[in-house]
Every structure is written in structure tokens, then in C-alpha cells.
TORGU-330931 format. One line per field, with one value per residue (C-alpha): residue number from 1; residue in three letters; x, y, z. Coordinates in steps of 0.25 Angstrom, whole numbers. Example, Ala and Ser with C-alpha at 12.3 -4.5 7.8 and 13.67 -1.06 7.14 Angstrom:
% TORGU-330931
num = 1;2
residu = ALA;SER
u = 49;55
v = -18;-4
w = 31;29
***
This chain:
% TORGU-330931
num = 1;2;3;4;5;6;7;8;9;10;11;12;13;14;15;16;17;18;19;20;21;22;23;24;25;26;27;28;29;30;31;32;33;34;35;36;37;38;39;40;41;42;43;44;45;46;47;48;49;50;51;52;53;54;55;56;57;58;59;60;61;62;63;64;65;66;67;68;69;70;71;72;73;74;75;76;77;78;79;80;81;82;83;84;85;86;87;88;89;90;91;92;93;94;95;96;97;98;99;100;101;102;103;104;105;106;107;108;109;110;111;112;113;114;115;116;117;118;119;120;121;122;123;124;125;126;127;128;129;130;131;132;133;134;135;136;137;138;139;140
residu = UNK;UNK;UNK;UNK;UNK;UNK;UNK;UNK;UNK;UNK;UNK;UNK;UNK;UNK;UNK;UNK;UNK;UNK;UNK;UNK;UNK;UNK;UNK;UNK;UNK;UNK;UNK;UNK;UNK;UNK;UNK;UNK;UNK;UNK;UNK;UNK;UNK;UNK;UNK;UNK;UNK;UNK;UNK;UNK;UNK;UNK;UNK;UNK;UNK;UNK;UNK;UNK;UNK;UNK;UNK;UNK;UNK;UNK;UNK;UNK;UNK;UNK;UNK;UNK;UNK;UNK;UNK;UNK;UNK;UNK;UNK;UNK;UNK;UNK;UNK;UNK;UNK;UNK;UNK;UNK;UNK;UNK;UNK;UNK;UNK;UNK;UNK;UNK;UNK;UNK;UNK;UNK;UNK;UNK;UNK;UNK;UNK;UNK;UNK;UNK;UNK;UNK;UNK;UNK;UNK;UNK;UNK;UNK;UNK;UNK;UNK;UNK;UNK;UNK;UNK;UNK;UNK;UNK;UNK;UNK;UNK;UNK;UNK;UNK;UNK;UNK;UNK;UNK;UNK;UNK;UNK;UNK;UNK;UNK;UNK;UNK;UNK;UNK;UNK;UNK
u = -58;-55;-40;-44;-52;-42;-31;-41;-44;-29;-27;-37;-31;-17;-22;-30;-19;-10;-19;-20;-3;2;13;20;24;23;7;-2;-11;-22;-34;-27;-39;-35;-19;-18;-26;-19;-5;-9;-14;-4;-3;-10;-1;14;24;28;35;24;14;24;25;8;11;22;12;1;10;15;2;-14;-11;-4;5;17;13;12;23;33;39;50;38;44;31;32;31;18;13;6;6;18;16;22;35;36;51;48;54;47;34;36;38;27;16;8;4;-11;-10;-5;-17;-25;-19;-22;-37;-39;-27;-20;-30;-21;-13;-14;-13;-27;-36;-30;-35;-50;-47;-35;-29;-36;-30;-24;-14;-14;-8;3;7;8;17;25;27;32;45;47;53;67;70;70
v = 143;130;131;132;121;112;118;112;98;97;101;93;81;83;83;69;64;68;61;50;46;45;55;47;34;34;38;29;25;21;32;39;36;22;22;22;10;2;4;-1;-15;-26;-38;-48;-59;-60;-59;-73;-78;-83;-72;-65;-75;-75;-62;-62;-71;-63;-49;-55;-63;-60;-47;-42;-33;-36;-29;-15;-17;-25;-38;-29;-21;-10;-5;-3;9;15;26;34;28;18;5;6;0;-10;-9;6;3;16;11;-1;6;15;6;-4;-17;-12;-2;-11;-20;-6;-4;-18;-18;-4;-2;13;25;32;20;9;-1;-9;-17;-30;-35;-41;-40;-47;-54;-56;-49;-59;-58;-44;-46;-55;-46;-33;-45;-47;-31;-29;-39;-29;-19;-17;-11;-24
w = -77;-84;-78;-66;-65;-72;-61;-50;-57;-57;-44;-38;-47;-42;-26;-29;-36;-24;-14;-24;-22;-8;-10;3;3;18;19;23;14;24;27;40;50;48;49;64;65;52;57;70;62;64;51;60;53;56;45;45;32;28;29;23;12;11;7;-3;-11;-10;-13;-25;-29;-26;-19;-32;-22;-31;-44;-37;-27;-33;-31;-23;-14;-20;-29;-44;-51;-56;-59;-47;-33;-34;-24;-10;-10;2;3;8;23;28;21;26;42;40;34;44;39;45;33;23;25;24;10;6;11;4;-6;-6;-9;-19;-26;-33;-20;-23;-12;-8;4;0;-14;-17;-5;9;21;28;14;15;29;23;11;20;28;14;11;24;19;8;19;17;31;36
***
């Protein structure tokens, strides 16, 4: 009897571990009843060089992006979920900025990717960093 319940516990472990880690890069890490709506939400800023810029000082400073993604976007290594790497083009194709600002508001279930926006930095400087990640895109 003992075995057998041991079996379960590690069963059950193995599927919450797996729901845990987002096996694909390419999932959206927003609930699914919201994605229609977030990747119909447009940055209400333009990407001009100094939004862009707003962001890069926020990435590397307040908004501590840097110390999980890398002064390259790339994401450092660590243990469990690693950090999205921004130079992914077809991360950065699939991925809407209305979902970005989702993951900023609410951090990604499943990772390590904390709360920023009301926390850390406002929206309005969450808007500017999703404008600076979108430079990591090498497709372009």
C-alpha cells in the first residue's frame, strides 16, 4: 500500500511540475479567455527613439529586466524555467505587446518573471520597455 501511494504522490508531482514550466516557448502565458482581447491591444505610445530609450533605462535600472534577461535579451541560465530570450524572431512575431503588458501587470504563472507594472515601474514605463525589447529582435 505504501508503494502505491508513494507512486501517486510522484505522479501527481510530475503533472504539477509539468503544468508549472511551459514546455513551449511559443505558448501564451496569458489565461486563454483573455488572449483574444490582448493581442488585439495596441502600445498606445509610438516607438520613437526616445520611448525607446525611456525604456532601455528602465530595462537596465528600476525595472531590474537586465538581471533575468541579459544585457543581450537573451536570458541567463537558471535553473527551471529560463527567461524568454528577446532575440527569438518567432517570439518576437507571435508575442503582442497587449500580452507583454499582461505579463508585466501580472508576471508569468509558472516562472520566475515577477509583477512589474504597479510594483516596480508604472505602465506608461512598462509601455516603453516592451518598446525597448522589441529592439532585441534580430529579424529586423
Amino acid at each position: 500500500m505504501p508503494k502505491i501511494l508513494l507512486t501517486l504522490i510522484a505522479a501527481l508531482l510530475l503533472v504539477s511540475l509539468a503544468e508549472a514550466f511551459h514546455l513551449d516557448l511559443y505558448e501564451a502565458r496569458v489565461p486563454p479567455e483573455l488572449l483574444e482581447k490582448l493581442q488585439d491591444m495596441d502600445n498606445p505610445y509610438l516607438p520613437t527613439p526616445e520611448r525607446v530609450d525611456a525604456g532601455q533605462l528602465i530595462y537596465f535600472g528600476k525595472g531590474q529586466c537586465v538581471t533575468c534577461h541579459n544585457i543581450d535579451g537573451k536570458g541567463m541560465e537558471r535553473t527551471g524555467h529560463a527567461p524568454r530570450d528577446f532575440t527569438d524572431a518567432k517570439w518576437q512575431e507571435t508575442r503582442t505587446d497587449g500580452e507583454l503588458m499582461w505579463v508585466l501587470r501580472n508576471g508569468s504563472p509558472g516562472t520566475e518573471m515577477p509583477v512589474r507594472v504597479g510594483k516596480v515601474i508604472n505602465e506608461e514605463e512598462g509601455w516603453s520597455v516592451i518598446h525597448f525589447i522589441r529592439t532585441f529582435d534580430q529579424s529586423q
